[in-house]
C-alpha positions in Angstrom: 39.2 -16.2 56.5 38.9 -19.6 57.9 35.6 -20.8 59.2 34.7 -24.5 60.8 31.5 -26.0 59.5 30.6 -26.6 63.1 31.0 -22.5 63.8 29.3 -21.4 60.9 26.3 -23.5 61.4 26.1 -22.2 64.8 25.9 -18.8 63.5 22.6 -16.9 63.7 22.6 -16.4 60.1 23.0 -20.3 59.3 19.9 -20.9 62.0 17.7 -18.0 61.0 17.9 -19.7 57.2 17.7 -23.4 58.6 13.9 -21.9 59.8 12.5 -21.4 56.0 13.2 -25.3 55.4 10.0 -26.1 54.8 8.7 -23.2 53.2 11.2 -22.8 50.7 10.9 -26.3 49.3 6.3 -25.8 48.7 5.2 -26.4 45.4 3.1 -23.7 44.9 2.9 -19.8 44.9 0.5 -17.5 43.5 0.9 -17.0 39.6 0.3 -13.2 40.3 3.7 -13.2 42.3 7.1 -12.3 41.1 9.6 -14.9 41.2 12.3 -13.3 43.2 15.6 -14.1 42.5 18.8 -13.1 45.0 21.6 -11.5 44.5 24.6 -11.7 46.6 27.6 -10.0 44.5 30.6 -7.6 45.7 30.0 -3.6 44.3 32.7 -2.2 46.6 36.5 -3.3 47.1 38.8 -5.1 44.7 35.9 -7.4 43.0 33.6 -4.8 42.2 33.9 -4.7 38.8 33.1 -7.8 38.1 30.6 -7.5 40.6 28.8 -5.1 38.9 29.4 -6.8 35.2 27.8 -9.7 36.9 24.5 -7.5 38.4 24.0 -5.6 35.1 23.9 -9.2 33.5 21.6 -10.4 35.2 19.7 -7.1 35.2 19.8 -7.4 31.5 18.5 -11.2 31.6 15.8 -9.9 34.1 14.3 -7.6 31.6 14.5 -9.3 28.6 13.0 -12.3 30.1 10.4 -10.2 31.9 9.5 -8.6 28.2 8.5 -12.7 27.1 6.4 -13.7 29.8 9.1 -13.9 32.8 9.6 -17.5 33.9 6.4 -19.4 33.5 4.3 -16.9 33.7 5.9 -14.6 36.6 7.9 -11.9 36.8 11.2 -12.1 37.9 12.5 -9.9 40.8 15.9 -9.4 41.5 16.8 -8.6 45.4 20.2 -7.3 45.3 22.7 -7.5 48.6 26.4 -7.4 49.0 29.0 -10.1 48.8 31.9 -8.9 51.3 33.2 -11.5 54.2 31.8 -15.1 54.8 30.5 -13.9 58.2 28.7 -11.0 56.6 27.6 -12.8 53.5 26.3 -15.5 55.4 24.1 -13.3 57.3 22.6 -11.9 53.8 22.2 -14.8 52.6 20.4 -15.8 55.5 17.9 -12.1 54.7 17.5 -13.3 51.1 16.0 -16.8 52.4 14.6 -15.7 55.6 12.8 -11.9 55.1 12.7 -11.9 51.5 11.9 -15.0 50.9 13.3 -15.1 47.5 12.9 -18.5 45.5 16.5 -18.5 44.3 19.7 -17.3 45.6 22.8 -16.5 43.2 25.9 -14.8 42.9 29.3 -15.5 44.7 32.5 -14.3 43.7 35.0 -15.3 45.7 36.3 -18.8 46.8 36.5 -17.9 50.4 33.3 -16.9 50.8 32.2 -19.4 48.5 33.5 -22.3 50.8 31.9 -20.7 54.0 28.7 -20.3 52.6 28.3 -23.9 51.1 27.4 -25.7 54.1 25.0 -22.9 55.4 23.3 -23.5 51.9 23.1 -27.3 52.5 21.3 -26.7 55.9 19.0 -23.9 54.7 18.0 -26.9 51.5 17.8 -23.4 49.7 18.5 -23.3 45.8 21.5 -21.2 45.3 23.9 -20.8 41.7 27.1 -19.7 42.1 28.9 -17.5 39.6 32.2 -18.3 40.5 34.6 -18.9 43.0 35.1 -22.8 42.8 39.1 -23.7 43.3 39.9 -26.9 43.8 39.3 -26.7 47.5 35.6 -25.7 47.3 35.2 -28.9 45.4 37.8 -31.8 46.9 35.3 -32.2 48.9 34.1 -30.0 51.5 30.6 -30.8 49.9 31.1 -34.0 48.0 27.0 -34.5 46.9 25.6 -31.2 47.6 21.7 -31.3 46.7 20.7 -27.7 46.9 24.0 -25.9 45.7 25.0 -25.8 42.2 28.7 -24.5 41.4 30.6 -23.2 38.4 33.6 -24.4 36.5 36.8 -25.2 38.1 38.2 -22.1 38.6 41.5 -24.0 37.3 39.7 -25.1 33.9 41.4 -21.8 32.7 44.5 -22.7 34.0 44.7 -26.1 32.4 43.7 -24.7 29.1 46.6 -22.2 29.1 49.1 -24.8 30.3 47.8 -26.7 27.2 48.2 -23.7 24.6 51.4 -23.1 26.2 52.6 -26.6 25.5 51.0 -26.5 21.7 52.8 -23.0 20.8 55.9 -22.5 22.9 57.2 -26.0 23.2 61.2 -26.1 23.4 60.9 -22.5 23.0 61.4 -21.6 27.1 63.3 -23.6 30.0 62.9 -20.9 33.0 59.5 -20.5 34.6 58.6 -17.9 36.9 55.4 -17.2 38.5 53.7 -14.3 40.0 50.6 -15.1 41.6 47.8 -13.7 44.0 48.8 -15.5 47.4 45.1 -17.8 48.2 44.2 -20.8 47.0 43.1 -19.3 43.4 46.7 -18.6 43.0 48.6 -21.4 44.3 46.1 -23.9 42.9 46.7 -22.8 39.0 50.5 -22.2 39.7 50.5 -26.2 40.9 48.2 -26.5 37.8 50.3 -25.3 35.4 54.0 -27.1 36.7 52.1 -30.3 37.1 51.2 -30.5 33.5 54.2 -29.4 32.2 55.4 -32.4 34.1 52.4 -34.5 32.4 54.0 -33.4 28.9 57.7 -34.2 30.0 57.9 -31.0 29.1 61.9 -29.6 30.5 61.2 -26.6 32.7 62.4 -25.0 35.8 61.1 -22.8 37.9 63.0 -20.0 39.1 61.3 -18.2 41.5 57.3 -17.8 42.5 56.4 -14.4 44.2 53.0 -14.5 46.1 51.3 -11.4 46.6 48.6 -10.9 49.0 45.3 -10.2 47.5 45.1 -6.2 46.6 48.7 -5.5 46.9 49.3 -2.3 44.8 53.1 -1.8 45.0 54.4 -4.7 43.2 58.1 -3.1 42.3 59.4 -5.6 44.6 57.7 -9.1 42.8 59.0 -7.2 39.5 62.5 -6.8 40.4 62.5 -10.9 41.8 61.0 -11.9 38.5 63.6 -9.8 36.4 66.8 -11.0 38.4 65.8 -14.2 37.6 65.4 -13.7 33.9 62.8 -16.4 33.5 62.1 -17.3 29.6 58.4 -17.8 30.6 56.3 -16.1 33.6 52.4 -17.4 34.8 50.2 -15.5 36.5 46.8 -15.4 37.5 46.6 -12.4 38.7 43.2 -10.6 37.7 42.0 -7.6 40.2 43.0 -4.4 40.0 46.5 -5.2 40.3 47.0 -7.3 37.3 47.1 -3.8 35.2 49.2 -2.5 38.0 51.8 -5.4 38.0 51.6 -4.5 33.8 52.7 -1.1 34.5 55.5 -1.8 36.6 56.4 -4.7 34.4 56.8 -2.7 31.3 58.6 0.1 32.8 61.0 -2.5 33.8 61.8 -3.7 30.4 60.4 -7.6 32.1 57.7 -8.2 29.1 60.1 -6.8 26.3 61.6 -10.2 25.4 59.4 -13.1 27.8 56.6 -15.7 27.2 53.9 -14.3 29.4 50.9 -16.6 30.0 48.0 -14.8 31.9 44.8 -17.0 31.6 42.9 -14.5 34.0 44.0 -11.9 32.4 40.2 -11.1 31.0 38.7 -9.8 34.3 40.7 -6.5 33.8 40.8 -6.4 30.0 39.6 -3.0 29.1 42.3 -2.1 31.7 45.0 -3.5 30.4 46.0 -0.9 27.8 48.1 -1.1 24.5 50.8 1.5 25.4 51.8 -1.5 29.0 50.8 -4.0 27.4 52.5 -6.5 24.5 51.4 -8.2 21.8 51.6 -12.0 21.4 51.1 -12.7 25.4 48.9 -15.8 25.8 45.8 -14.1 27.3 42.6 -15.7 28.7 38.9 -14.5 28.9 37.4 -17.9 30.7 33.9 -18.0 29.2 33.2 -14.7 27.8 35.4 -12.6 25.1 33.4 -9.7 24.0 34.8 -9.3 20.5 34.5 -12.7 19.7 33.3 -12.8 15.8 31.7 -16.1 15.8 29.2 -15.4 19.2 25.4 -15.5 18.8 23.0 -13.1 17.9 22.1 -13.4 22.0 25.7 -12.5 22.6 26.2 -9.8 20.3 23.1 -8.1 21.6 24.3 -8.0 24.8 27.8 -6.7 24.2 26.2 -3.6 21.9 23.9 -3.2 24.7 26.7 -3.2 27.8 28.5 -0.8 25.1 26.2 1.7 25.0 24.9 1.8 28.6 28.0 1.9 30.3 30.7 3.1 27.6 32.9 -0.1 28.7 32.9 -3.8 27.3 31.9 -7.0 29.9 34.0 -9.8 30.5 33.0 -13.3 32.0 30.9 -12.6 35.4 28.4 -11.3 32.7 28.4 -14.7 31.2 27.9 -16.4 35.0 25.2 -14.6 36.2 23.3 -14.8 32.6 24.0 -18.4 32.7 22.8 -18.9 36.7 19.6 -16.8 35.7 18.9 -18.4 32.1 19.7 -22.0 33.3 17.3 -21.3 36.4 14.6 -20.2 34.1 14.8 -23.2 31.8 14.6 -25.7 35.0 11.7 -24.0 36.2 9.8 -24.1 33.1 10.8 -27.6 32.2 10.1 -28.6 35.3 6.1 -26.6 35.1 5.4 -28.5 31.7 6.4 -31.9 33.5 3.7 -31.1 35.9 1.4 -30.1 33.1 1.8 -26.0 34.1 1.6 -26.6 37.5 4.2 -24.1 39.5 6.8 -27.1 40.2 8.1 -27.5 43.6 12.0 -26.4 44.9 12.8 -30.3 44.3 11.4 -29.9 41.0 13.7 -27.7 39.9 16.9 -29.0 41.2 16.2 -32.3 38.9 15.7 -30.2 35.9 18.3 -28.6 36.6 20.9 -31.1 36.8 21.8 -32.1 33.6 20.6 -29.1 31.8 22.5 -27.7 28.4 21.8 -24.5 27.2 23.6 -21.6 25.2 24.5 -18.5 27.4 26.5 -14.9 26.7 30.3 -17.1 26.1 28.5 -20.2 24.6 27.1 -23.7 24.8 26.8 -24.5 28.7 25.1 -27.0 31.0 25.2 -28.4 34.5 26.5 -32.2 35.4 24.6 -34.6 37.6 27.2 -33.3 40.1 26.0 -29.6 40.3 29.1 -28.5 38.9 28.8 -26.0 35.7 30.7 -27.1 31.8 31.4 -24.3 30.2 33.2 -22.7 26.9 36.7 -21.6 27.1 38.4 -18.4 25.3 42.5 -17.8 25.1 44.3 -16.3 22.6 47.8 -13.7 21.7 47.1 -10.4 22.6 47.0 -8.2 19.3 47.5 -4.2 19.1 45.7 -4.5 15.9 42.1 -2.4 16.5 40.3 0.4 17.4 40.4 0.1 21.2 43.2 1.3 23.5 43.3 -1.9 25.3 44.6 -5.8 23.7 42.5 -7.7 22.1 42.9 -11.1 20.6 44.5 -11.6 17.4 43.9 -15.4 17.4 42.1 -17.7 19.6 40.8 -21.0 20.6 37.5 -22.2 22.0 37.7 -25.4 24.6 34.8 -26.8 26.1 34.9 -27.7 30.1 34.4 -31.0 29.8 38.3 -31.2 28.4 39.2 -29.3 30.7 38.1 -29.9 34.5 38.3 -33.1 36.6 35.7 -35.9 36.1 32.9 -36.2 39.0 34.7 -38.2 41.8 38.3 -37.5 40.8 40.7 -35.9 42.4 42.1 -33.1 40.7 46.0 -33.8 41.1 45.6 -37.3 40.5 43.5 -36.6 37.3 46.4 -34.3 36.1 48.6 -37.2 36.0 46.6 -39.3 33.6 43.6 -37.0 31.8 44.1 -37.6 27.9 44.1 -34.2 27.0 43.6 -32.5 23.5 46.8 -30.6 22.6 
C-alpha cells in the first residue's frame, strides 16, 4: 500500500502520538512502575508465524529478565497489539504511545508497513526497534538520520551472502538463472541483488525467465511450469511465507528440483515446513540470524531452543532472534544509560545514545547497532541435509557471516556499493 508522508502525518493516529512528545522523552518514572514495552507484531494472515515466534521471544526475554531484577530495577510489561495494514498499524502504534503509554515500542514485520510507520515514529520522537522489514527502500532514504527509530539488517544482507556462497561453491557449474520471487520490493530487491553480483564477479550467467508472484499466492503450478520450460541450471528465490513450502510441493512433483542449483536464502522462515519427502538435499538454504540446530550457539541460545521445543512442540527461526535482540539490546541501553547517571532512571534521549553503538550477544549471535540506527547482525546459510532425526532439512554444513560484510556502509547507496564492496568469498 502506498502512503505519502504528507497523508500519513495528517492521519489521526500520527497526531494523537505527536501529543505524548513531551511526555515520552521525561527522565523519570516511579521505580515501583513496570517498564512497559510494545508490541506491534502480525498473529493472523500470512506472517503470523513468525509473528508469533517473534512474541513468544520476547515473552521469553520478558520473564527471564523479570526473574534478575527486570531492567534497572522494574519490571518489564509487554502490551501486545497487531501488525496488519500501515493505516491500521499506525493507529496502534499511536494506542501504544498515546493510552498506554508504553516507554518502548517494537516489532514490525513487514517492509510496507515498516516504511509507513517510520515517519509517524519521527514525529511522535517515540523509541521504537524494529524486528524486520528494512529493504533497500525503507533505508535509501525515506529517513536518512532518523533519531528515535532504530532498524534491522538489510533485509538483502541475506541475499548478498547467498550470492556470495553461490559464487564460492557453484562457480562454472551453472549458466541459466531463473528466479521465482514474491512480487514487492523484498523480492525484486534480492533478485537485482543477486544478478548484480554475479555481474560484480564477472561471473557468465543468464537469466531466463523471473516469475513474480503476488504475496500469498497458493497456486503456483503456473510459475512452476515457466521455470521448468526454461530448464534453468540455477533458480533464486526468496520466497518465505506460507507459500515457499507450497511452491516446494509443486516443484518436486514436477521433477524441477531433481537435477537444479536452488539458492533460497529465506528459506528459514518456513523451515520446519519444508519437509524431507519435497524437499532436496544440497540446496543452498538460509536461516538469516537464527538456525536452531546450530552446534556451536550459546548456552543463552541453546536454552531457548530446548525451551521453544518443549512449549510449543516446534523449533523457532529468526523473528525469535529480532525481537530477543530489540528487547535485550533495549535493556542494556537503559541500564548503561542509569549507571551513567549514577542509578538515576535515564531519560528517552538517554537511551537512544546508549543505544547507538551498542554490541551485545543475542539468540543467532554477536549483534549491535551502528551510529546509524541500523542493526549488524550474524548470518547462517548452508546445503540442506536429510541426515537427522527431524522430518524437515536441516543443514549439513554451514557458514557464519557477520553484517558488517554484508550490508551497505552508512551513506552508501546500495547499488552503487554492489559495484565496488571488497567482499569475502
Amino acid at each position: 500500500m502506498a502512503f505519502s508522508r504528507r497523508t500519513i502525518l495528517k492521519s489521526a493516529a500520527a497526531a494523537a502520538a505527536l501529543s505524548v512528545a513531551g511526555r515520552i522523552g521525561a527522565p523519570a518514572i516511579a521505580q515501583n512502575k513496570p517498564v512497559r514495552v510494545g508490541i506491534l507484531a502480525p498473529r493472523s494472515g500470512i506472517a503470523a508465524a513468525p509473528g508469533e515466534n517473534g512474541i513468544r521471544a520476547a515473552q521469553w526475554a520478558a520473564d527471564r529478565f523479570n526473574a534478575n531484577g527486570g531492567i534497572a530495577g522494574r519490571k518489564i510489561e509487554l502490551v501486545i497489539e497487531e501488525e496488519s495494514s500501515p493505516k491500521d498499524t499506525i493507529e496502534r502504534f499511536s494506542k501504544l504511545v498515546q493510552q498506554e503509554k508504553v516507554d518502548c515500542v517494537q516489532g514490525i514485520i513487514s517492509t510496507g508497513v515498516g516504511l509507513a510507520l517510520g515517519p509517524v515514529v519521527e514525529e511522535a520522537r517515540a523509541l521504537t526497534i524494529y524486528w524486520d522489514g528494512t529493504t533497500q527502500d525503507g533505508v535509501d532514504e525515506k529517513i536518512p538520520n532518523p533519531r528515535y527509530l532504530f532498524r534491522s539488517t538489510d533485509n538483502e544482507c541475506e541475499a548478498v551472502m547467498s550470492s556470495l556462497l553461490t559464487i564460492k561453491y557453484w562457480k562454472g557449474k551453472f549458466v541459466t538463472v531463473a528466479g521465482i520471487n514474491p512480487d514487492y520490493s523484498y523480492g525484486r530487491n534480492n533478485m537485482a541483488a543477486f544478478v548484480a553480483i554475479l555481474k560484480r564477479f564477472n561471473i557468465e550467467h543468464n537469466v531466463v525467465t523471473e516469475q513474480w508472484p503476488k504475496v500469498g499466492t497458493m497456486d503456483l503450478t503456473s510459475h512452476v511450469a515457466a521455470l521448468k520450460a526454461a530448464k534453468p541450471d540455477l533458480i533464486f528465490s526468496s520466497l518465505l511465507f506460507a507459500d515457499l513450502p507450497v511452491f516446494m510441493k509443486q516443484a518436486h512433483a514436477a521433477e524441477l528440483t531433481r537435477n537444479t542449483k536452488l539458492v533460497f536464502p529465506a528459506a528459514g522462515w518456513q523451515h520446519t515446513l519444508m519437509k524431507k519427502e519435497f524437499t532436496p538435499e544440497g540446496m543452498l538454504f538460509g536461516h538469516n540470524t537464527l538456525y536452531f540446530a546450530n552446534p556451536n550457539a550459546s548456552a543463552l541460545a541453546k536454552e531457548f531452543v530446548a525451551w521453544y521445543a518443549k512449549t510449543y512442540n516446534d523449533y523457532p527461526e529468526w523473528e525469535a532472534d529480532r525481537a530477543y535482540f530489540a528487547l535485550a539490546s533495549y535493556k542494556a541501553a537503559v541500564e548503561a544509560a542509569s549507571r551513567a547517571k549514577n542509578g538515576n532512571w535515564p531519560s528517552q534521549d538517554d537511551v537512544i545514545d546508549a543505544l547507538a553503538g551498542l554490541s551485545i550477544e543475542s539468540l543467532g549471535g554477536k549483534s549491535s547497532w551502528r551510529k546509524d540506527h541500523i542493526a549488524e547482525q550474524t548470518f547462517v546459510q548452508g546445503f540442506t541435509t536429510h541426515n537427522n532425526s527431524y522430518d524437515f532439512v536441516t543443514l549439513g554444513n554451514f557458514e557464519t557471516m557477520f553484517a558488517s560484510d554484508l550490508q551497505k556502509p552508512p551513506g552508501a547507496n546500495f547499488w552503487e556499493w554492489i559495484k565496488t564492496a571488497q567482499f569475502k568469498v
